[in-house]
Every structure is written in structure tokens, then in C-alpha cells.
C-alpha positions in Angstrom: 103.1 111.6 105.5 101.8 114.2 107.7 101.9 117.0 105.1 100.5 117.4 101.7 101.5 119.8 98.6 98.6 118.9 96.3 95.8 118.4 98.1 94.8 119.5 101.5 93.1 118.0 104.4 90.6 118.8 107.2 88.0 117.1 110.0 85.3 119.4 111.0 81.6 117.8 112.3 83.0 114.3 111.9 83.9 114.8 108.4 87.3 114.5 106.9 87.5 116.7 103.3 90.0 115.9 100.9 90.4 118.6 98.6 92.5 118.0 94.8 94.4 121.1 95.4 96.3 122.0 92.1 93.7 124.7 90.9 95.8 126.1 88.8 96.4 123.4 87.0 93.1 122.2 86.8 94.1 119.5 89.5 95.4 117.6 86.8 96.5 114.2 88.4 100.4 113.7 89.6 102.2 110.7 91.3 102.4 113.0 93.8 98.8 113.7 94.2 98.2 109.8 93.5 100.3 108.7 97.3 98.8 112.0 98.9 95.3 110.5 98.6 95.9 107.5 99.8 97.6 108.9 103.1 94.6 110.8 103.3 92.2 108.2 103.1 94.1 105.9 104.7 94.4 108.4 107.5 90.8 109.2 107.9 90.0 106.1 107.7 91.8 105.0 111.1 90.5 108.4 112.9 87.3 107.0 115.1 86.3 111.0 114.7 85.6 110.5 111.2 82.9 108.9 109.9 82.3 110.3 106.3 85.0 111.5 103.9 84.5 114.1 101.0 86.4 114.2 98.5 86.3 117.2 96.2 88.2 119.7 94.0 89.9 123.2 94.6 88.7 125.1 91.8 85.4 125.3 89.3 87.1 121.8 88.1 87.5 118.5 89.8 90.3 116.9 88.1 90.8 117.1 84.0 93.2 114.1 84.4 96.7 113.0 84.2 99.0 115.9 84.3 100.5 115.7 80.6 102.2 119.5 80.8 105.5 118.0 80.9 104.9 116.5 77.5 104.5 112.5 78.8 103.7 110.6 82.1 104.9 111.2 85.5 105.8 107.4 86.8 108.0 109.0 89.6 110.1 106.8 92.0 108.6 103.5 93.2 109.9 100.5 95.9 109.0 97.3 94.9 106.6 96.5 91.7 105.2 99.7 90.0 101.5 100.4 90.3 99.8 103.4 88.2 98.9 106.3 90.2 95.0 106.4 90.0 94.6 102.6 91.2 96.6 103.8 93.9 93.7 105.9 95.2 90.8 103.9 93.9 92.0 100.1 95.8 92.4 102.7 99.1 89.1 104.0 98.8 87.9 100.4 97.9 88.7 99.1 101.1 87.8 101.8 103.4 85.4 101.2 106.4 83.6 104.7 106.0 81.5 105.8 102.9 83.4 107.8 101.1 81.2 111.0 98.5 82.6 112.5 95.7 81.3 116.1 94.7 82.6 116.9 91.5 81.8 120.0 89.0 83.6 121.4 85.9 85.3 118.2 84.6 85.9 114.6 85.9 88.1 113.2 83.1 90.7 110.4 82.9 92.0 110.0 86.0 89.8 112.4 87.5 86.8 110.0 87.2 88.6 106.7 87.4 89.3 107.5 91.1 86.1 108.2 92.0 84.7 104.8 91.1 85.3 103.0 94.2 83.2 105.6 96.4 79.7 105.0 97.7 78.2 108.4 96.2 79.2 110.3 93.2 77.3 114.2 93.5 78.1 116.3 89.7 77.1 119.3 88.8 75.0 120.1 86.0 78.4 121.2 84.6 80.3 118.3 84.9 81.7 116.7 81.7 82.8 113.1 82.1 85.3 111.1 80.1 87.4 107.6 79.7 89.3 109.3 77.4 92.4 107.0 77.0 91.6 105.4 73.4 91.4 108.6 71.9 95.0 109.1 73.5 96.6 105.5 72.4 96.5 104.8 76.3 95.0 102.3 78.2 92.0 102.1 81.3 93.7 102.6 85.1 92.2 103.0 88.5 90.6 99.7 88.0 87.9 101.3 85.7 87.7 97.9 83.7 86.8 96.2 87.0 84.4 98.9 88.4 82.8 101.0 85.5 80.8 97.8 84.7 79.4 96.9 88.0 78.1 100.5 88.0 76.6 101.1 84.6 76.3 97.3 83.0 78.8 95.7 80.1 76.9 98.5 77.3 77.6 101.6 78.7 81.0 100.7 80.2 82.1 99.5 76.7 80.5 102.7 74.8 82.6 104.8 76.8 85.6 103.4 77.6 85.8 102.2 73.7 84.9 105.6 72.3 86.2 107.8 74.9 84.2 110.4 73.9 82.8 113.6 76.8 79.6 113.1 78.0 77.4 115.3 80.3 75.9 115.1 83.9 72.5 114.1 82.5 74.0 111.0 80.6 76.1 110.0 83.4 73.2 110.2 85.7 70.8 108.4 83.6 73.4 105.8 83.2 73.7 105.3 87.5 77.5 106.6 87.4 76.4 109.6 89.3 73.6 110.1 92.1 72.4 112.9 92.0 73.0 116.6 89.7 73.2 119.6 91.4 74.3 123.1 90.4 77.9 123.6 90.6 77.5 125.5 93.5 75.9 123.8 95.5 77.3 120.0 94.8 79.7 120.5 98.3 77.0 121.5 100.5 74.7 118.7 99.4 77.7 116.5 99.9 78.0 117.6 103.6 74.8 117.2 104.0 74.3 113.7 103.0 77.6 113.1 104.8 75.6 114.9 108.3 72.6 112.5 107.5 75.0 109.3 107.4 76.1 110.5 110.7 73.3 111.0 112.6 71.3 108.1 111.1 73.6 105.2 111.0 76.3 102.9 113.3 79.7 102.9 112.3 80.4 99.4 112.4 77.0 98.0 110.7 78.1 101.0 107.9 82.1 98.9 107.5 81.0 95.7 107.5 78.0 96.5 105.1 80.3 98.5 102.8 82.4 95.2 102.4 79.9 92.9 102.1 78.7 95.0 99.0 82.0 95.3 97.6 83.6 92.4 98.4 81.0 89.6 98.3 78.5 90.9 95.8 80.8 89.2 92.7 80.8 85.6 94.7 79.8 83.0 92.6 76.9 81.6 94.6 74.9 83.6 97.2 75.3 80.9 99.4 79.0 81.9 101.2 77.3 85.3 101.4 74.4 83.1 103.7 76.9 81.9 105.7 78.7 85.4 106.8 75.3 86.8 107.2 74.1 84.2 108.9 77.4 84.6 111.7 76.5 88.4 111.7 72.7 87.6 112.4 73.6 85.6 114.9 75.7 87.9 116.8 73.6 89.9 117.0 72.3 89.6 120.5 75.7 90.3 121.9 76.2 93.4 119.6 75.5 96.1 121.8 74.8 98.3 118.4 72.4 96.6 117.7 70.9 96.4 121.0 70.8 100.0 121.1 69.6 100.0 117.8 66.2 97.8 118.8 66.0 99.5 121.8 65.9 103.4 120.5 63.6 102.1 117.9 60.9 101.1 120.7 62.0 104.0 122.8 61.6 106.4 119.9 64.5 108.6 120.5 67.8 109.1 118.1 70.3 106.3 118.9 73.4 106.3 120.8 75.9 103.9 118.7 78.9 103.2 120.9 81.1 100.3 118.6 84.8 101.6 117.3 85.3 100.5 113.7 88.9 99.9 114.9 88.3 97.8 118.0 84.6 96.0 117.3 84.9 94.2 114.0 84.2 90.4 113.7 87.6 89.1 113.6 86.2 86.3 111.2 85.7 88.6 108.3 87.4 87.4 105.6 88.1 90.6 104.7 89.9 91.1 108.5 93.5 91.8 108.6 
């Protein structure tokens, strides 16, 4: 898929933005948009120029959910098994190697916040009304939200809102830990970039993947102790990982760090997780 007709897609500064781009209809969530995102993350996440993707919203809103205007669902054409459209973005974004933010404003509702989940930051705007709205539609939870909405906000919360599915705001979202940080609409995309920019400069691409998994994939284990055994492989790597070499060494040296390992080429091939 090299072009896109509802969202758009751009690298500048090491950052790939991926922008919901259906504005005038509120980006209200297709099929379409569903396989478009996860070409794009897919996309950025084999480009060793990228390491941080945005994603965001054309528009004062991020995404008011499934497109309904029709009058019912969009399942569009599908090879093989059917899967819904938003876990179609959400397990992409779950197994990327680079963190992924979110900077939402206006509305992040159905679909439009069930996609988000699997990200590593979520930046709202003061504006930002948030909603698992699918009881109050006789609908059901996608995008895995059963999965990741408690890991991020504990059995209570997930359960208030996904049984009620009543709007909340930014505050209640943030005191709850489903967003990091409230900014005012306008400037939600600039504080993304720039936590994106500080990612960059600060930290090596590889350590970033392989932490980014380990957090994801290993936190639900049932012991810590096959967790202790990965680390302990990792640890003890360590002297012939020249990231970390560099890493030691710029410490002492006090200057920034030059971080040479490819995502693509340098990962442990004993990571479970390894294809």
C-alpha cells in the first residue's frame, strides 16, 4: 500500500506522523482507515529513519468512532478469518519496536480511543471527551479494549466505563492514568513532537524495542522468574553490545551518545518475541 485516502503520512526529524485524515467527517473510523494504519505503522516501523511515530487527527477532533453514516457497520472485504477494524490498528501498534504517542483533542470515542490503547503515550487536550460507548449502542468492546483498558486504569475504572459507556473529560481520564499529560488543544501536537525529539536524542533504539516488549509482552507472565531469565541473557550481553558500550562510555566522557544498533539488524535473535 503505498498510498492512502484517509489518513496521510509523513517523516520529518526522524518522526513518522500519521494523521486520521477524514476531517470532514469527524475522522469517523472506516475499514478503510482500519488497513491504512496498519500499513502505516507497519511501514514506519521498518524505516531505520524513524524512531518515534505520532499519531494524530486532521481536524479539532481525533476520531468520534466508527463511521455509522451509512446507517450500520462497514465490515468491507476480508481474505481469510474476519478481524474488526480497530484491533487491526491496536495489535500493529502493540507489536511495534518504536514508541508510538498519541495527541488527541476534540473527541476520542469508540474506536477512536480503543486504538490508542496499545501506544506508549496518550497527550489530550483539555477538550478531549473520552468514551467506550458500545453498551449504550447494543454493541460490544473491539481493539482489544477488554485486554488493555485494565492494565492501564485497574478492573474499577475499566468496568465503570466500559459498563456504563458514559463521556468523560480529560481531567477524569488523566486522573485515572489513561492519558499522560492535558494540554490545550493547540498545543497537544507540539508537545507530542517534542516528547517524540527528547526520545530521540536521549535514548538507543534497540534498548527502546526490546524494552517496549518486555513491558508488553512479559509484564502479564505468571512468575517474574522467566522475566529473570531474559534479563538475565540481556545483562549478560551486555559487554558485547556496542550500545551499551557507548552508552557507559559517553556517560564517563560526559558528552551526548552516539547509538549505532539497527532495530532491524541488532536484535537478540532469542527473543521470544523474535520472528
Amino acid at each position: 500500500m503505498t498510498e492512502y485516502s484517509e489518513i496521510t503520512y509523513a517523516v520529518a526529524d526522524r518522526i513518522a506522523t500519521i494523521t486520521l485524515n477524514r476531517p470532514q467527517a469527524r475522522n469517523g473510523y472506516t475499514v478503510t482507515m482500519s488497513d491504512e494504519l496498519a500499513d502505516a505503522f507497519d511501514r514506519a516501523d521498518k524505516d531505520e529513519d524513524v524512531r518515534v511515530a505520532v499519531l494524530t487527527g486532521a481536524g479539532d477532533k481525533f476520531c468520534v468512532g466508527a463511521d455509522l453514516s451509512a446507517g450500520g457497520f462497514d465490515f468491507g472485504a476480508s481474505q481469510g478469518p474476519w478481524q474488526e477494524p480497530a484491533g487491526r490498528c491496536s495489535k500493529r501498534i502493540y507489536t511495534m519496536n518504536k514508541p508510538v504517542i498519541v495527541a488527541m483533542r476534540g473527541a476520542a470515542v469508540g474506536a477512536g480511543i480503543t486504538i490508542t490503547l496499545a501506544a506508549d503515550y496518550r497527550l489530550a487536550g483539555s477538550d478531549t471527551k473520552f468514551g467506550f460507548v458500545f453498551v449504550r449502542r447494543g454493541i460490544f468492546p473491539e481493539g482489544g479494549s477488554a485486554w488493555y483498558l485494565p492494565r492501564l486504569v485497574g478492573m474499577g475504572k475499566a468496568a465503570d466505563w466500559l459498563l456504563s459507556g458514559r463521556v468523560f473529560g480529560a481531567d477524569e481520564a488523566m486522573e485515572a492514568g489513561l492519558v499522560h499529560a492535558v494540554y490545550e488543544p493547540d498545543e497537544v501536537l507540539d508537545k507530542a513532537y517534542e516528547l517524540a525529539r527528547d526520545l530521540i536524542a536521549n535514548t538507543a533504539p534497540v534498548s527502546v524495542a526490546i524494552t517496549r516488549q518486555l513491558l508488553y509482552r512479559m509484564s502479564a507472565a505468571e512468575s517474574p522468574f522467566p522475566v529473570h531469565e531474559l534479563d538475565s541473557k540481556l545483562i549478560a550481553g551486555l559487554p558485547q553490545h556496542a550500545d551499551a558500550v557507548e552508552g557507559i562510555a559517553s556517560f564517563f566522557e560526559k558528552r551526548p551518545p552516539e547509538f549505532t544498533l539497527k532495530v532491524n539488524n541488532d536484535l537478540p535473535g532469542y527473543l521470544p518475541w523474535h520472528p
